[in-house]
N, C-alpha and C positions, 0 to 999 in steps of 0.2 A: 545128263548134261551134254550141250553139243561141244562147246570150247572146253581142252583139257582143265584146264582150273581156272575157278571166277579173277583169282589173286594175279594168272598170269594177262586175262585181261584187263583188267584196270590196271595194270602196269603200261601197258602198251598204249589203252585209252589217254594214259596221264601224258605220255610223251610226247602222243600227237595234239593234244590240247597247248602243249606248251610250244609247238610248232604251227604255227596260227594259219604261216603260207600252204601247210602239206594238205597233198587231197587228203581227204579223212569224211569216213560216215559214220551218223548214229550210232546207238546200238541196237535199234531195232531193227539196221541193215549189218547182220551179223549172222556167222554159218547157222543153220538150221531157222531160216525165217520161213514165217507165213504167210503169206502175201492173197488178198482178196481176191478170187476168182471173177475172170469174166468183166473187167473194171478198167477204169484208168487211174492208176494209184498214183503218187505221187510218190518220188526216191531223191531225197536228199542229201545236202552233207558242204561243205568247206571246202575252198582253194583260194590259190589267191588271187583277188579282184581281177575282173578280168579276163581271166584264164576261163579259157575255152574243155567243158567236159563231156568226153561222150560215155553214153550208156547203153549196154546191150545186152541184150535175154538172150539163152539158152535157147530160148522159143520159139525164137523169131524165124518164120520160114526163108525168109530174104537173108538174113542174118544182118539185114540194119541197127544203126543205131540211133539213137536221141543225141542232137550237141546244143549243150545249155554252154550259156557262160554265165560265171560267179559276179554277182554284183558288187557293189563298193565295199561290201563288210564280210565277202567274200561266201557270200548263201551263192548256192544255184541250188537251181530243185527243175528235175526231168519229169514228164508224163510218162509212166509207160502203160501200156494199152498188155493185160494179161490173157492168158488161153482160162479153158477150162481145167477142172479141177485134173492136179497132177502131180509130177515130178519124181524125182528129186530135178532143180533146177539150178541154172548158175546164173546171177548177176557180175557182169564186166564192168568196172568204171575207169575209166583213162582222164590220163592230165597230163599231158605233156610226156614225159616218160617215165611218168608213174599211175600204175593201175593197181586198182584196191578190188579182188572177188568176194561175192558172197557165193558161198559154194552150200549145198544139200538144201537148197529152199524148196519148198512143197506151194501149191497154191492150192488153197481152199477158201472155208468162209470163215472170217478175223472179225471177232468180237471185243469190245473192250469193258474190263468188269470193273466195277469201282464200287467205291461205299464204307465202311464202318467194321467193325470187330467181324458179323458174321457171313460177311462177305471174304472176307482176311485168312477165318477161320481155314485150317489146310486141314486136311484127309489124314492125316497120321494121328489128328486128336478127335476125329469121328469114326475111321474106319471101324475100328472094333462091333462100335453099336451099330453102325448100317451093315456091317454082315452079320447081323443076328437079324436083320430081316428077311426072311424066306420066302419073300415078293421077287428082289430084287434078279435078275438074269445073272447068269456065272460070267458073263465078259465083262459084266459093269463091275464085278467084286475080286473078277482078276488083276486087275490094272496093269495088263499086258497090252494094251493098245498102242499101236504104232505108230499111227500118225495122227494125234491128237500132243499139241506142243501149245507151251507156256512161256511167257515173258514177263516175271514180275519183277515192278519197278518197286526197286529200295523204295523207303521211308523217308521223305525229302522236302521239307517246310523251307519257303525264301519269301524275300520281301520283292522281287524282280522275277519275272521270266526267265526258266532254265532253257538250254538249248538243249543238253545232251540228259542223260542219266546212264548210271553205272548198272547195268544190267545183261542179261543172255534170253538168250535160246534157252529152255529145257525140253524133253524129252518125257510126255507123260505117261513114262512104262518104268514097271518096275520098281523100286526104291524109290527112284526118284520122284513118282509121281506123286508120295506122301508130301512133300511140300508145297504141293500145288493148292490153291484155293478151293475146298471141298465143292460148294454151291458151283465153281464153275469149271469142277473137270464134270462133276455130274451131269449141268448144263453143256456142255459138249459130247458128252458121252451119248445122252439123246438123241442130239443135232447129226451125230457120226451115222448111227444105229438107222433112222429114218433120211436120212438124205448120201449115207453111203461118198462122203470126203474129207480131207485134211482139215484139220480144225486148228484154229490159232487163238487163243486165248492172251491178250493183255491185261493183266490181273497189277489192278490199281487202287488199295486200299490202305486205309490205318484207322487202327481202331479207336472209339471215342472219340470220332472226331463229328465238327456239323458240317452243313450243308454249303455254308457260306464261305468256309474255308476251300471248297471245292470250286468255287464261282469267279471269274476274271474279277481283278480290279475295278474295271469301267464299269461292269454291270452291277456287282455288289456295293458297289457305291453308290449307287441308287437307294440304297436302304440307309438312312442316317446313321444310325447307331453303328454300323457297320465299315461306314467309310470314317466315322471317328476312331474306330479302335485302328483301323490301317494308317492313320496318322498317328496316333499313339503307337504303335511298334515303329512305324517310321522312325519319328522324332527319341524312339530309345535307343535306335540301331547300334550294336557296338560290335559289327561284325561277325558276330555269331547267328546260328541260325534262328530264327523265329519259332515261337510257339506253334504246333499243329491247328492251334484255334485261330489263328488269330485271319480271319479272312483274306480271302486268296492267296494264303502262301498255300496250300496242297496244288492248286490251280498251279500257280507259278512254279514250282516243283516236281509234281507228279502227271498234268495234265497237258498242259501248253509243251513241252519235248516230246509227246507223242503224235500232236497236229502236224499237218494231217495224215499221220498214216494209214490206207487204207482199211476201213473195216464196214462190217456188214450194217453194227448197229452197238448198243450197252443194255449191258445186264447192271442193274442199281440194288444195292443192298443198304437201306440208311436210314435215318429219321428218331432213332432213339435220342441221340443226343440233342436233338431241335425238342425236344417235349416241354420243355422249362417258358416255350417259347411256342407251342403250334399253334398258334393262330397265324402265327408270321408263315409258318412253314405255309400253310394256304396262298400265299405268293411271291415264295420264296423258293419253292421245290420247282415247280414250272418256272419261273425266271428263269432255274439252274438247266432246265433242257434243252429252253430257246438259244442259251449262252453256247450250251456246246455242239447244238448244232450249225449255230453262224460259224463257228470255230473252223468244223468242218462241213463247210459249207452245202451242207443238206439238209436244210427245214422238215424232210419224211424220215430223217434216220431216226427208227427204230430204238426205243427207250424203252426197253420191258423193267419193272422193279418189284420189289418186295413190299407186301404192306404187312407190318409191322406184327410181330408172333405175340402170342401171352406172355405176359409175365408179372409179375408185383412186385410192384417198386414199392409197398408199402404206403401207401394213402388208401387202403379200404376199399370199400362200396362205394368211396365217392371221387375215385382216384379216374377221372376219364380227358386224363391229357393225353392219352396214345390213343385214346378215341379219336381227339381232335385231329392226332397228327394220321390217322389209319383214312380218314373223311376226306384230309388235306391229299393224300396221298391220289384217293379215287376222282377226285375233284381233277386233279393233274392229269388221270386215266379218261375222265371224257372230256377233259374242253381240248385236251392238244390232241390233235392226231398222231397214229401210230405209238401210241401210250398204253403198255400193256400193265397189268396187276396181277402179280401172283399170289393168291391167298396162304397163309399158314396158322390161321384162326386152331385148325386142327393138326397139327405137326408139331407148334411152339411144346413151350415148357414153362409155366408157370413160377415154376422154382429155381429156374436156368437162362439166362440172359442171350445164354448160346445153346441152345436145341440144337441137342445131339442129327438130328434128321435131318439132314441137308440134302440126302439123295430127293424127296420130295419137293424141295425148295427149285432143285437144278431142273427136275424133271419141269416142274410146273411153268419156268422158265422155259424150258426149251418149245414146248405145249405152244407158247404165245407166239416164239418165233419161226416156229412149224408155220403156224398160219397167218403171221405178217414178222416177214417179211415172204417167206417162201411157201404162201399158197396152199400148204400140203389140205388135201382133205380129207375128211375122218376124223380129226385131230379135236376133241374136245378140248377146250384151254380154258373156259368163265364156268365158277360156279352160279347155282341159283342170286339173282340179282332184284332190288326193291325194284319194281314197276312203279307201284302204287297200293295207297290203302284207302279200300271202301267202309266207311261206318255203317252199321246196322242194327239200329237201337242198340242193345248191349256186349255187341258184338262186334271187333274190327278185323276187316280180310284181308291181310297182305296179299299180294301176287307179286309174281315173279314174271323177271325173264329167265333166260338161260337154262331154262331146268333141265332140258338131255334126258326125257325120259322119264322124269318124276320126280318130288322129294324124298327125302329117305331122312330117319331118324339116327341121328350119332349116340350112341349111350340110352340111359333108360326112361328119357325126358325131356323137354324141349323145351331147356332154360334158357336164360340170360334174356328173354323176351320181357318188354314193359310196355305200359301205355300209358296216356293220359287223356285229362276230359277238359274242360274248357279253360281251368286254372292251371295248367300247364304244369302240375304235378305229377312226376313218373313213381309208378309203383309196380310191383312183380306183376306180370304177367301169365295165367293159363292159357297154353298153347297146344295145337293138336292140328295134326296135318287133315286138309278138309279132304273130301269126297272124290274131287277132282284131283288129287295128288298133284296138283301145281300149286297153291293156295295153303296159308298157315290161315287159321283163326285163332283170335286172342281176345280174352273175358278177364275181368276182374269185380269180384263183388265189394270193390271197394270204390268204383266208377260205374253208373250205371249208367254212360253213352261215351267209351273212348270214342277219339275223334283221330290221336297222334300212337306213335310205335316208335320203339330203338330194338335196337340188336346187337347184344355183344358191346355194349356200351359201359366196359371196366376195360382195366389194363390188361385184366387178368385172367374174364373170361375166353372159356374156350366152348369151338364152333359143338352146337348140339343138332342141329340143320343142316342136309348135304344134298346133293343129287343123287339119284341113283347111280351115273356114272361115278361118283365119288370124289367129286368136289366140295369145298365148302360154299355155304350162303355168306354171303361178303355180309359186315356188318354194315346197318344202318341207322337213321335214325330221319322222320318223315317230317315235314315242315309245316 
């Protein structure tokens, strides 16, 4: 932990909230911050109307500073222009003859992670089973690293925009780094490893929760159904706080008090709970990225997410609404730019809603922003991908993109494969990787001229299809 105790900060948080005139900042400008390398971040916080604020790095070779003045409601917000990756560093803020430090900040690359239960999921209920993998390197199962830090925001539903939340710095060594969000110290632990700097992590989830709760007012109210239930909790209001469903209170809560703090780009973990509903999820996930990229005002920021692991929920063979929603998911991966997918077709858990495996989730995560936003090359990130499929009297050819070298077989056969023929009825599939080892063939002697192919098309299948580098083939299903 950077600050002696969480208890003795939100005591002192509370005090200067109820002193409305005093300088005061965030908490995400609090000792041990991480601040986005190489940027112009923005650094704000409260005075009164007015009142003229300066601000000054540690950094600064001039040793200048920033003077904003506080508008009517007593916001100011400074640019400051960052070095490269570094520190430990200090921020100065003056008001008159009060000045507030942030002291031991590091500047690296700040990522902010959000999403649902297994995004949430922290390292003390997975460590066990990720060090029985005898993959994994001994610094990533150490959790001795030094300058990889976390900021997760409480659990915080409102019916209005928050400004502040009650949160820290932590410190991802040691003990303490069991509390941290599994998926994204691992996804940082990558990002350290091959780019060699400080990592800042804003870990922004709750579990069970949808998509839309995470979405602004203005834009979620685009969707009917959606902007009636935000007038039904309106119209119940009694002071208390709002259901976690109930659209845009997580936004209002969890989201909107961390704009704009600088960061690189988001890691997304979510869509279970949209299943009841994924047809909507299909433009209802991308709504969700355009929103928070106007937020913070960068249409290229960098949205890598998770498409959606096995599991059964108990509807059978004919259970393929995480189809719908895994399809919604890749849909949002090629129409928006800088839209990555990390597969876990083969990691999930069929019997387990939260697959113990996250260290492959982080990794594959990290894989996408190795190479967008940061170029790296070498970096294999997309398993095998549907191109296209050729018919051949009784025969249909999938191809791929992405193959890296070849297909490769997961297990002892190359399930979960179907086709159909001109009545649009799918039945199992024989499959067998062709000749050319980029290509699957698929036959059934119950069709004699498939025309159409899916993949992985249950909740609960898992990937039997890889790359040689060791990817999975994304599911699909051909038009």
């Amino acid at each position: 932990m950077i600050r002696p105790t969480l208890a003795l900060f939100l005591a002192a948080l509370s005090c200067e909230l109820a002193n409305a005139g005093e300088l005061r900042l965030p908490s995400l400008f609090s000792d041990g911050a991480v601040l986005q390398q190489r940027a112009t971040v923005a650094v704000w916080g409260w005075a009164e109307p007015g009142d003229e604020v300066s601000v000054s790095a540690s950094w600064s070779e001039d040793g200048g500073a920033t003077v904003v003045s506080a508008d009517a409601n007593g916001r100011w917000t400074a640019d400051v222009t960052t070095p490269t990756a570094g520190g430990p560093h200090r921020l100065e803020i003056t008001c008159g003859d009060e000045t507030a430090t942030v002291d031991d900040v590091l500047v690296g690359e700040v990522w902010l992670c959000s999403g649902q239960s297994n995004m949430e999921w922290t390292l003390d209920k997975t460590i066990e089973a990720t060090r029985r993998d005898a993959d994994l390197p001994p610094a990533t199962l150490a959790l001795e690293r030094q300058r990889i830090r976390f900021f997760d925001v409480p659990r915080t539903a409102a019916l209005s925009p928050q400004p502040d939340v009650d949160a820290l710095w932590w410190n991802a060594h040691g003990e303490d780094t069991l509390r941290c969000s599994a998926v994204a110290y691992f996804f940082a632990a990558r990002l350290q490893d091959d780019l060699d700097v400080p990592v800042g992590l804003v870990v922004s989830a709750w579990g069970g929760t949808t998509a839309q709760a995470w979405m602004s007012r203005d834009i979620v109210s685009g969707f009917p159904d959606h902007a009636a239930a935000i007038e039904r909790a309106v119209q119940a209001d009694n002071g208390e706080p709002p259901s976690q469903r109930v659209p845009a209170s997580l936004y209002n809560g969890m989201i909107e008090p961390l704009a704009p703090y600088g960061i690189r780009g988001v890691i997304w973990y979510q869509g279970e709970s949209n299943r009841i509903r994924a047809q909507e999820y299909r433009t209802l996930f991308p709504a969700l990225i355009v929103n928070w990229r106007e937020r913070w005002g960068n249409d290229a920021l960098p949205f890598h997410c998770v498409q959606l692991a096995p599991f059964d929920y108990g509807e059978g063979d004919a259970g393929d609404l995480t189809a719908l929603v895994r399809e919604a998911q890749q849909h949002a991966s090629d129409s928006l730019p800088h839209v990555g997918l990390a597969l876990t077709a083969d990691v999930g858990n069929p019997g387990d809603i939260h697959p113990l495996n996250k260290w492959a989730v982080g990794d594959r995560l990290a894989r996408l922003a190795l190479v967008d936003p940061y170029g790296v090359e070498g970096i294999v990130s997309r398993g095998p991908a549907f191109r296209r499929a050729v018919p051949s009297g009784r025969e249909l050819r999938i191809e791929f993109d992405h193959v890296h070298g070849g297909l490769a077989l997961r297990g002892e056969s190359l399930d979960h494969f179907e086709v159909a023929g001109a009545d649009g009825a799918f039945v199992p599939a024989r499959a067998r990787i062709a000749e050319d080892g980029e290509s699957v063939v698929l036959t059934s002697l119950d069709i004699d001229a498939p025309t159409r192919a899916r993949y992985l098309w249950n909740d609960a299948a898992e990937a039997t299809l890889m790359s040689v580098s060791g990817l999975p083939a994304a599911p699909f299903r051909t038009r």
